[in-house]
C-alpha positions as CSV (number, residue, x, y, z in Angstrom):
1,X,-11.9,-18.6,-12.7
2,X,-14.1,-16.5,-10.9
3,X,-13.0,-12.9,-9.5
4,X,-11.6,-12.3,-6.6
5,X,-13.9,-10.0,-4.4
6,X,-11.8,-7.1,-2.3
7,X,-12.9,-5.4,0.8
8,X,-11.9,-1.8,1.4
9,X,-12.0,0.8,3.5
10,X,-11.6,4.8,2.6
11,X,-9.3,5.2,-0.2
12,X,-8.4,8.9,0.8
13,X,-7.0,6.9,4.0
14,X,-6.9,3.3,3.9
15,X,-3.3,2.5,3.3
16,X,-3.4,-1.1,4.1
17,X,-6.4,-1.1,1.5
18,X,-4.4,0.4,-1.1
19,X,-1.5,-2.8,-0.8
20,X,-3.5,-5.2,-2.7
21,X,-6.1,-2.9,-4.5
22,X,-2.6,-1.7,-6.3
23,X,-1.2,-5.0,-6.8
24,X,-4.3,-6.7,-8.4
25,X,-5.4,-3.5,-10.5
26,X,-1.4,-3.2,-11.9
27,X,-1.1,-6.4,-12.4
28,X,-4.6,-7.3,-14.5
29,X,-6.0,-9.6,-12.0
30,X,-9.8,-9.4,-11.9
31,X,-11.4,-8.6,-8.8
32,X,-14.6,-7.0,-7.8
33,X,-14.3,-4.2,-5.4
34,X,-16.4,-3.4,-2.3
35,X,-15.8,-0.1,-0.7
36,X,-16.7,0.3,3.0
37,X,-16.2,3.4,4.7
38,X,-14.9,3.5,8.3
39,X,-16.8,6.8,8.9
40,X,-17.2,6.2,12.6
41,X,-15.7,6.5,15.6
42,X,-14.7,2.9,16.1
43,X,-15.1,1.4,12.6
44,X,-18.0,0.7,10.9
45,X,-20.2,-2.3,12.2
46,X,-21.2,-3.2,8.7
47,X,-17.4,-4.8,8.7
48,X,-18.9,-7.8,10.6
49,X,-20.4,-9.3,7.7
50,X,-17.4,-9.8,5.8
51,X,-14.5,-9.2,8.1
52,X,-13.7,-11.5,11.1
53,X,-11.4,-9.4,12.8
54,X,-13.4,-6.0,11.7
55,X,-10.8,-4.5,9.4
56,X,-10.1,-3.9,6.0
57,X,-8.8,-5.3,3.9
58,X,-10.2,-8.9,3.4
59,X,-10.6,-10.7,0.2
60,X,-12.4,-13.3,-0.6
61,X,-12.6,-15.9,-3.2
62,X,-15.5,-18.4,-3.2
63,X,-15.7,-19.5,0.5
64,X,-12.3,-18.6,1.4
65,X,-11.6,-15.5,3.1
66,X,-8.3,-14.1,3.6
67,X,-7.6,-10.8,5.7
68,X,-4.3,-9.0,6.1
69,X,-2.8,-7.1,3.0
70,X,0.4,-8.9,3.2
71,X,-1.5,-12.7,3.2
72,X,-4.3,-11.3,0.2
73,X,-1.2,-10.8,-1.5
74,X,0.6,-13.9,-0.8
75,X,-2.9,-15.5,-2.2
76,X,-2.8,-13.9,-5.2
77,X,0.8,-15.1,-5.9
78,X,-0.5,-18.0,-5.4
79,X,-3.6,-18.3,-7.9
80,X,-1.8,-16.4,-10.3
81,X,1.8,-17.2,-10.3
82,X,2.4,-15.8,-14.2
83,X,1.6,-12.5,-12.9
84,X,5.0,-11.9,-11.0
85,X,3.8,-10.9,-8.1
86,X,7.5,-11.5,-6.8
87,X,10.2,-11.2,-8.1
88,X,11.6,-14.9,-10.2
89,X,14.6,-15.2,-9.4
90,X,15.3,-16.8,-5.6
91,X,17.8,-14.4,-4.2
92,X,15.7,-11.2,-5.5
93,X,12.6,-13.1,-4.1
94,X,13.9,-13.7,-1.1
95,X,14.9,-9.7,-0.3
96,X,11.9,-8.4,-2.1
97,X,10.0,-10.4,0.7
98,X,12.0,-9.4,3.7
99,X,11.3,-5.8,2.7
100,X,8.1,-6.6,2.5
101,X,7.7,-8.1,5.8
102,X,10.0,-5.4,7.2
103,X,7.1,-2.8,6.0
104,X,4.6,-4.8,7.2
105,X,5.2,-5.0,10.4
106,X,7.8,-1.9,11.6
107,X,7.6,1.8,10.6
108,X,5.5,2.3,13.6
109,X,6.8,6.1,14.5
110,X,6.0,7.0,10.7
111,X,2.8,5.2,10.8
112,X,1.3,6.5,13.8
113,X,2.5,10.7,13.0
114,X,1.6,10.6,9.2
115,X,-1.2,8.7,7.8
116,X,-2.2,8.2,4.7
117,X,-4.5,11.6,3.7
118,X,-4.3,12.0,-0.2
119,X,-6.6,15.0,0.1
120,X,-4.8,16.8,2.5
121,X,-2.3,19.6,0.5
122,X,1.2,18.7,1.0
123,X,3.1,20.4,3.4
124,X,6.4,20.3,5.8
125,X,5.6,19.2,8.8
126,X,7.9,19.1,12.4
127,X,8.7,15.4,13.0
128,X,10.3,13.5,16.1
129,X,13.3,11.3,15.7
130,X,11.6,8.4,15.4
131,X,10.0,9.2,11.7
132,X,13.4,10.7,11.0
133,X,15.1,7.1,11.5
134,X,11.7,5.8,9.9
135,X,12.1,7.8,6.4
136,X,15.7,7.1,6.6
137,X,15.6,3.3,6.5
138,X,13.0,3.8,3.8
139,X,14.7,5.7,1.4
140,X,17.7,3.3,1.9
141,X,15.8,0.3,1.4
142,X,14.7,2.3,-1.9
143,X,17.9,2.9,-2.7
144,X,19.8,-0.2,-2.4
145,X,16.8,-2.1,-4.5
146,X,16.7,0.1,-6.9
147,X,20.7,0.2,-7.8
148,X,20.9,-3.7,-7.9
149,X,17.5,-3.8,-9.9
150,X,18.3,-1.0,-11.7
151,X,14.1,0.3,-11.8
152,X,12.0,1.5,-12.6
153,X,10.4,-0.4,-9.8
154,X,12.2,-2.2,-6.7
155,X,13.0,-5.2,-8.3
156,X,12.5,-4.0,-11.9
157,X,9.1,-5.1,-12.9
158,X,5.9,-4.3,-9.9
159,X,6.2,-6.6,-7.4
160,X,4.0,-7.0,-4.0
161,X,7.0,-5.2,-2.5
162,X,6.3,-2.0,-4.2
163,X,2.5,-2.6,-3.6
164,X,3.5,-2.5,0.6
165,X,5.7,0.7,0.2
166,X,3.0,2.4,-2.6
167,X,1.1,4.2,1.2
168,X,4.6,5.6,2.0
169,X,4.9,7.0,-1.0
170,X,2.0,9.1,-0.5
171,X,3.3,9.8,3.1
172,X,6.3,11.2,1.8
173,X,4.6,13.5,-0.9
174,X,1.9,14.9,1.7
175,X,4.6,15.2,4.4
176,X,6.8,16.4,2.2
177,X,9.2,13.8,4.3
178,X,12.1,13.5,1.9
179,X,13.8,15.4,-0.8
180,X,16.4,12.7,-1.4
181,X,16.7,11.8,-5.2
182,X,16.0,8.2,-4.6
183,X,12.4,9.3,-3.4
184,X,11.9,11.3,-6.0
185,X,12.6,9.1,-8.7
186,X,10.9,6.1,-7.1
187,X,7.7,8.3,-6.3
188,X,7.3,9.0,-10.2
189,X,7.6,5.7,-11.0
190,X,5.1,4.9,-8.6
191,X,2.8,7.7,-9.5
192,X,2.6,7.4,-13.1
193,X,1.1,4.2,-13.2
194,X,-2.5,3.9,-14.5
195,X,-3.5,1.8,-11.4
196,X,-2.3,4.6,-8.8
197,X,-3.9,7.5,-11.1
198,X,-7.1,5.3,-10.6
199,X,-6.9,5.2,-7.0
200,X,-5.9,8.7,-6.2
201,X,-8.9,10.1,-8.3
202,X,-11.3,7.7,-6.5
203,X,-9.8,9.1,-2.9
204,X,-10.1,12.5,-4.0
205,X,-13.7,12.3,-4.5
206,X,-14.5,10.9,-1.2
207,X,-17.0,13.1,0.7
208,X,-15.9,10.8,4.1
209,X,-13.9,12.6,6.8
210,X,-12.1,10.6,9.6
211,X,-10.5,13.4,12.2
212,X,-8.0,10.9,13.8
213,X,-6.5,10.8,9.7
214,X,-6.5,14.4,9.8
215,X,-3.5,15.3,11.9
């Protein structure tokens, strides 16, 4: 079977990129990775050869593409279903992907006042109530998974659900967004793995510098 091929943005920044670039390195699926920089104002216009709606990520896989983190991971599933992408068992399956979906496509106060900046130093800043009621459904989605799994990940071993909540994570660190005991514990899970470690140096390096990241 041939690799998959990935399409990234900034690692430093790219949250959405990070979803499946975590779940395929963690999980030993092979993939060739092609890092794109959006190092201009609206993008970058070299998207358009792979991308049909200009945005990363997009994966493809022979003559298939597939865009949207949440769908590239749903693929993979797919192709590789020994890998446990989710979790086996139905009713665990089930919640790990309304989690998912739940990350997907809400957090939008939290989303829009913290990015993803893994180079920037971490530090306390003011937010509105809106993160506030953000970080607190988080850390009780965290919470709840985590007692009924009982770890180290959500649903015990890496599923795609902690591959959508692996940008918050950061958030959380570089905000410093939560001192709850749930988020610590789940961030060093999350943090110790070889595939995050890999990322983080990789984003650290980056000499690219997008001012509307840099809040």
């Amino acid at each position: 079977m041939a690799a998959f091929e990935l399409f990234i943005g900034n690692k430093n920044y790219s949250s959405w990129s990070f979803r499946p670039w975590i779940a395929l390195k963690q999980k030993g699926i092979p993939f060739r990775e092609h890092l794109v920089p959006f190092d201009f104002a609206r993008g970058n216009p070299k998207f358009a050869a792979f991308s049909p709606n200009m945005k990363v990520p997009v994966l493809k896989d022979g003559d298939l593409t597939v865009w949207d983190s949440l769908a590239i991971l749903e693929y993979a599933s797919e192709i590789y279903p020994e890998k446990g992408l989710w979790p086996e068992e139905l009713t665990s399956r089930a919640k790990a992907k309304a989690v998912s979906a739940e990350m997907h496509s809400g957090f939008v106060a939290l989303r829009s006042a913290c990015p993803m900046n893994m180079r920037r130093p971490a530090e306390e800043v003011e937010v509105n109530d809106g993160v506030k009621a953000d970080v607190a459904r988080i850390v009780q989605i965290w919470g709840e998974c985590l007692e009924e799994s009982g770890g180290p990940f959500l649903f015990g071993d890496f599923t795609i659900a902690d591959a959508m909540f692996a940008p918050v994570v950061s958030r959380f660190t570089t905000y410093r967004l939560s001192d709850d005991p749930v988020f610590h514990r789940y961030s060093e899970t999350m943090t110790s793995t070889p595939a995050w470690q890999a990322w983080e140096e990789d984003a650290l390096k980056e000499p690219w510098v997008v001012d509307v990241d840099e809040v």
